[in-house]
N, C-alpha and C positions, 0 to 999 in steps of 0.2 A: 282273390284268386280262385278258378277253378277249381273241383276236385280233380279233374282230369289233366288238367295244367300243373296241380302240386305234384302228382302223382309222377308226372314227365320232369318233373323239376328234379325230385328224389333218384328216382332209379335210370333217370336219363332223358335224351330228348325223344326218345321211340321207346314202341314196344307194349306200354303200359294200355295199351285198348285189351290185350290177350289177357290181363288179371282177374283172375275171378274174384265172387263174392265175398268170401273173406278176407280178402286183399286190400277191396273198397271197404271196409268195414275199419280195417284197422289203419287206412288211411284217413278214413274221416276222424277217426279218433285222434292221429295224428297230428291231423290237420288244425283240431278243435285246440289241443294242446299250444300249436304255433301260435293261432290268432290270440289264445289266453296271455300269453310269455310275451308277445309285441307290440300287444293292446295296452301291458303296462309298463310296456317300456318307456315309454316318454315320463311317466310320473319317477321313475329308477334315473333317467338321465336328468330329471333336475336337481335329483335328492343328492344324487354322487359325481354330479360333473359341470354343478354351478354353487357357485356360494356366495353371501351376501357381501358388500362391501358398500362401507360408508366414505364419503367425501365432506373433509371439513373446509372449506375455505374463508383464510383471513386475508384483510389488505395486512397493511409493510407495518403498520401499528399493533397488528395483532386481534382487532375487530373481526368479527364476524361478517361476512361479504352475502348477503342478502342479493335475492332476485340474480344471480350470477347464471349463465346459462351452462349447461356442463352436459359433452357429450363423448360419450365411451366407445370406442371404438375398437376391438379385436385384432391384432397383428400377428398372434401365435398361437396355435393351440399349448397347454402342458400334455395331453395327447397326443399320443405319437403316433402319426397317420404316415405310414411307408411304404417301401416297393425296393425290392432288390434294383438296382441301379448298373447292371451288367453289361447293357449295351453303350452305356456312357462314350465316346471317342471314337468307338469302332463302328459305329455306319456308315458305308463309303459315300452316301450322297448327301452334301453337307446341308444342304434343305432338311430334307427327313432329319438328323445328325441336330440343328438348330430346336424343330417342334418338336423331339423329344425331351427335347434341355427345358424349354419352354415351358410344355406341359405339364412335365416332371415336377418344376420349381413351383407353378401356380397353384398344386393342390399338396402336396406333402411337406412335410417338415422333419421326415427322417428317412433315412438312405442307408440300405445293407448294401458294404461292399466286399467282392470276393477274396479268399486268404488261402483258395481252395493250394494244398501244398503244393502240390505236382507241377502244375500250371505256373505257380507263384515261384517258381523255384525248379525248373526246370533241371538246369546244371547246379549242382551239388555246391553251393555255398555261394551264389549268385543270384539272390531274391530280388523279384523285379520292384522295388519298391517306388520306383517312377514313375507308373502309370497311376500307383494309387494315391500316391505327392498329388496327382493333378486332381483328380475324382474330388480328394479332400478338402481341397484347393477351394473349386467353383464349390461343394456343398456348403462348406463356411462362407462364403460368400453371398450364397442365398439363404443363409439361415436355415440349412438341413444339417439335424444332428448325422454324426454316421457312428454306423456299427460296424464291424466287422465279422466276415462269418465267413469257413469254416475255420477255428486255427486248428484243431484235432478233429480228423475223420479218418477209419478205415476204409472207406470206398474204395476203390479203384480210381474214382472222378479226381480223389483228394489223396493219397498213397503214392508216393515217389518209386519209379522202379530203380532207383539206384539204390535204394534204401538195400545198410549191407544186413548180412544172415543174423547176427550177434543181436540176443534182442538186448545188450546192456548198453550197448551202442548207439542201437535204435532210441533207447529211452531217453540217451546223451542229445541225439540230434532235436528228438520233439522235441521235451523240455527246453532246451535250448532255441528255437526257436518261437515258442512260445514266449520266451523271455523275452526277448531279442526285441520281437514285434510289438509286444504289449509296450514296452517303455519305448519304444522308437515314436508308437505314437501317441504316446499319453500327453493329454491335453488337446487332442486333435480326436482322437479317437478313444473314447473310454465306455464303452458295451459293446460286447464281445461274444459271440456263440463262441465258448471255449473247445467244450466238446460236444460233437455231433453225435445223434444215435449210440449213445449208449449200447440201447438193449440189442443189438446187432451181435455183438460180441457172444455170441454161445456160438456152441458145435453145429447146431441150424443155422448159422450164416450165411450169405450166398456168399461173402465177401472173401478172399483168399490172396488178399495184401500179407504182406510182412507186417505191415499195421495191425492187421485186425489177429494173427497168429500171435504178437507179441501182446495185443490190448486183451486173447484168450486167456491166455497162459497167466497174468499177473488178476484177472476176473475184473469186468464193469467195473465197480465199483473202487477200485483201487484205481483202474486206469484211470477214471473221470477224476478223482478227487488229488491225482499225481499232479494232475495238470490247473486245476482250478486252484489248488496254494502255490504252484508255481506263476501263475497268472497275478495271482494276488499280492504275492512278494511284490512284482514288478509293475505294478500299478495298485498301491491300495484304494484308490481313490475309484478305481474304474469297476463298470456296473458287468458281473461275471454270471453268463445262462450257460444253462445244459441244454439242451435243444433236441424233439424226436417227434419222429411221428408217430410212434405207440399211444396210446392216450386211454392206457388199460394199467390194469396193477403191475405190471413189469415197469414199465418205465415210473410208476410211484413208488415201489419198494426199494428201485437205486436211488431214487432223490433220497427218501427218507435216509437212507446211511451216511447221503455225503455231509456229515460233518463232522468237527474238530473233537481234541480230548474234552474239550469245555460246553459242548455240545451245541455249538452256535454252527451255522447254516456254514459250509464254502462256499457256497454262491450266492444270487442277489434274487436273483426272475428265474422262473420257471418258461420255458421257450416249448411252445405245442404249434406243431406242422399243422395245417387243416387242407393240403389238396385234396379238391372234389373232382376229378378228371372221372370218377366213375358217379357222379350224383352227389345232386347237394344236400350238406346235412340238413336233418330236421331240426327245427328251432329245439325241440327235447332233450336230442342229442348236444345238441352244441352246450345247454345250458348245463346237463348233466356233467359234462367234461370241466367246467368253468369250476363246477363246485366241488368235483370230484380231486383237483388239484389246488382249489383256493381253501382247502382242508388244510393243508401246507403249511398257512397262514404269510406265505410270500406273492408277490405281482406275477401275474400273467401275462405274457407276451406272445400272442401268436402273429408266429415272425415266419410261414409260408403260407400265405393265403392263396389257393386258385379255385376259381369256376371261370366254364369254358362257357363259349358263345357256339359251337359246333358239335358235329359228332364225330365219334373215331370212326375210320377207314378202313380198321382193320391192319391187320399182321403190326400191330404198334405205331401205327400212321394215323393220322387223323385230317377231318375234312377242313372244310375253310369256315371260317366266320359266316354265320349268316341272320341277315334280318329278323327270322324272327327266335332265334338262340342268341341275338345282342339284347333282344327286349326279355328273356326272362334271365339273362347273366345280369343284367342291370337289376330287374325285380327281385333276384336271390341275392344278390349282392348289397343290396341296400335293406335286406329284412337279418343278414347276417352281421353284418356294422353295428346294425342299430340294437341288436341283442347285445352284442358284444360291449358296445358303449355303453349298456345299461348295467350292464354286471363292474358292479363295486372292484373287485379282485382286477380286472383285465388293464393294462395303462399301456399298452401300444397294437397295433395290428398294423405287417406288413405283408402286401401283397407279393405274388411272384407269375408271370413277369408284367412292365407296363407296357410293352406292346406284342403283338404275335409275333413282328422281326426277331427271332430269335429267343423265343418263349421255351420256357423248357418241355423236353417232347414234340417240340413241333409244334404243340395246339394251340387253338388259338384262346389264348387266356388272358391276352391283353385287354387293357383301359382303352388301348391306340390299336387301332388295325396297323396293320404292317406298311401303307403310306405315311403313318403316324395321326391318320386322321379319328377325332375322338368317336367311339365309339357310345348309343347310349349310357353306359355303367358310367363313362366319365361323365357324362355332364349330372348325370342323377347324383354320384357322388363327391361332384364339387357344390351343388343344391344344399346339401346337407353339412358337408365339412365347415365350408365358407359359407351356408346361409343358416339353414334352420340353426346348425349348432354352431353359431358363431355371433358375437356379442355384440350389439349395434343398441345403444342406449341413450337417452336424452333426457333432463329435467333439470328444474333450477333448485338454487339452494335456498331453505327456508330463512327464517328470523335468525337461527343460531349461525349459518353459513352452511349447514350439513343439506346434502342429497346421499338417500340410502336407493341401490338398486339390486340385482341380480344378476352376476356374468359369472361365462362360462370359464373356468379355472386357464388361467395362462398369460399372456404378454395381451397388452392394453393401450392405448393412447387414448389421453382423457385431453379433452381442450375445452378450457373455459373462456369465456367472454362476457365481461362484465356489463354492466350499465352503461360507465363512462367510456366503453369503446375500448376497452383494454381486452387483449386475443392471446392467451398462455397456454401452453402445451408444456405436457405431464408423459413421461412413458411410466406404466402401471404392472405391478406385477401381481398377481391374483393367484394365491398359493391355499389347497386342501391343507383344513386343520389351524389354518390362521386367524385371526380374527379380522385381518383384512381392515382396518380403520386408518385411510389416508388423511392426513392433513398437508394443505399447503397453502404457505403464505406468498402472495405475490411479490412480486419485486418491484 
């Protein structure tokens, strides 16, 4: 990459010709940093996102099966590769409505869906649980885990205005729906952004919910932890994030408190926002964040991903998609993944949104242009998902019946085909921290 193209990639798609000299200086340094942190990344994604596995194969006697031919083949990441799933059902034209169902299913294997209160629950004890029965429906169906997000935010987006004055009332209704939701769909639904933005809650807030006056009054930390043992009571089984875009010692000094008398964690993953709507992070930065929270000693989930393919408009409007902002969303997009897959701590990243139809803010931040046609970033980042980091293996088994290879951690189909013409299929599951030694005997 350029210096003048990283330069534009950072601080945006204009403007950066007017930087002066020190500018360019501490951009080359920056720069020098990126290509250091991406150059070894690939030796980082073998170390921590493949492991070895052995295959023994006997015939029905128990013999070792010599000269068998045996080939591996990848059907799921255990990385969790997502995208808020928002527009799911509501685009009126059912083509468009089709390729994004399509495109959606061909590259991800996990799916945030909304829980936003307000919306979700309009009239006061009447949750629309119908639309997301379907959502959950087709993602089991295509082998997309789902999450759920937000069940606690004071936003305005997410805060109910029937919500009444009494904050002991108030705490009745969250909690209680918290409850409600968490076991309605346990077993269907179990990772959860419990609560949103924390760090919101002070007197700087912009927020001025009955949410956010009742989440002031009892402090962060009490409000986020009320709600994560009520989560937990009601699914213990299910995987419980805090979720912000801070990604400074504020939002590290609430995590650090949230836990028990026994001093064990409330929750499971740490959830870190990364929208780039004003410039994309530098590889420094990002890694700096990775470490600065995998201090924690818990998994990393960055669960809003955006970089735009345009520029803003101005007055909070932004432009269209264009040619050459798809070719460096694709090139920042794909040097941002690959950091992130390299870093040990991280096990999911979801993007926000998959298409510009209805992207948040307007901009255009999708994988799909708004006809739902794939834009560079997707095809670069189905290359990578589904090719470079996806497990395609072959070799036969020695004198003892074993072939040892190298796949990448997750769901597997192994088919062997013997000498005598015999053709057996295996589904394989390839787990961190296993020792990973299959054997099977034919039938």
């Amino acid at each position: 990459m350029k210096r003048r193209d990283f330069v534009a990639m950072v601080v945006g798609f204009a403007g950066s010709a007017a930087l002066g000299k020190g500018v360019w200086e501490s951009v080359e340094e920056a720069m020098a940093q990126q290509e250091q942190l991406l150059a070894t990344a690939k030796e980082r994604i073998e170390q921590h996102r493949k492991g070895d596995v052995t295959f023994v194969i006997r015939a029905p006697d128990g013999k070792p099966v010599r000269n068998a031919k045996l080939t591996l083949t990848q059907t799921r990441h255990a990385f969790l590769f997502g995208c808020n799933i928002f527009r799911w059902g509501r685009i009126p034209d059912p083509k468009r409505e089709e390729l994004y169902r399509e495109r959606f299913a061909a590259i991800f294997n996990y799916a945030t869906l909304p829980f936003y209160w307000a919306p979700y629950e309009w009239e006061r004890g009447k949750p629309n649980h119908e639309y997301i029965d379907k959502v959950v429906d087709w993602c089991l169906q295509h082998g997309i885990t789902c999450k759920g997000h937000p069940l606690v935010w004071d936003s305005p987006a997410s805060s109910p205005n029937w919500l009444p004055d009494d904050f002991a009332e108030i705490e009745k209704l969250s909690t209680g729906r918290v409850r409600e939701i968490v076991q309605r769909f346990a077993g269907r639904i179990d990772i959860w952004d419990v609560v949103n933005e924390p760090t919101h809650l002070s007197p700087k807030s912009p927020n001025k919910t009955k949410m956010a006056e009742w989440g002031m009054a009892i402090g962060p930390v009490a409000y986020t932890a009320l709600h994560l043992k009520v989560a937990r009571e009601a699914n213990p089984k299910a995987i419980l994030l805090v979720n912000d875009y801070r990604t400074d010692e504020a939002y590290r000094k609430i995590l650090q408190q949230l836990k028990d008398e026994s001093g064990r964690w409330l929750f499971d993953v740490i959830g870190i926002q990364s929208h780039m709507h004003g410039g994309v992070w530098t590889a420094q930065r990002t890694w700096e964040i990775c470490e600065r929270f995998a201090q924690l000693g818990l998994p990393l989930h960055f669960t809003e991903t955006t970089i735009v393919s345009g520029s803003p408009a101005g007055f909070g409007k932004w432009g269209p998609t264009t040619p050459e902002g798809e070719e460096k969303q694709a090139e920042a997009t794909a040097s941002f993944y690959t950091l992130l897959f390299s870093h040990p701590s991280v096990e999911a990243i979801t993007w926000w949104d998959f298409s510009d139809d209805g992207a948040w803010l307007g901009a255009p931040a999708g994988w799909l242009r708004r006809d739902m046609s794939p834009k560079p970033v997707y095809e670069r980042m189905l290359e990578l998902i589904k090719g470079e980091w996806w497990t395609k293996a072959e070799g036969k088994t020695n004198k003892e019946g074993k072939w040892q290879t190298k796949a990448f951690y997750g769901e597997h189909e192994l088919t062997i085909r013997t000498q005598d013409g015999r053709k057996v299929a295996r589904k394989i599951m390839l787990r961190k921290g296993e020792k990973n030694i299959v054997e099977i005997r034919l039938p």
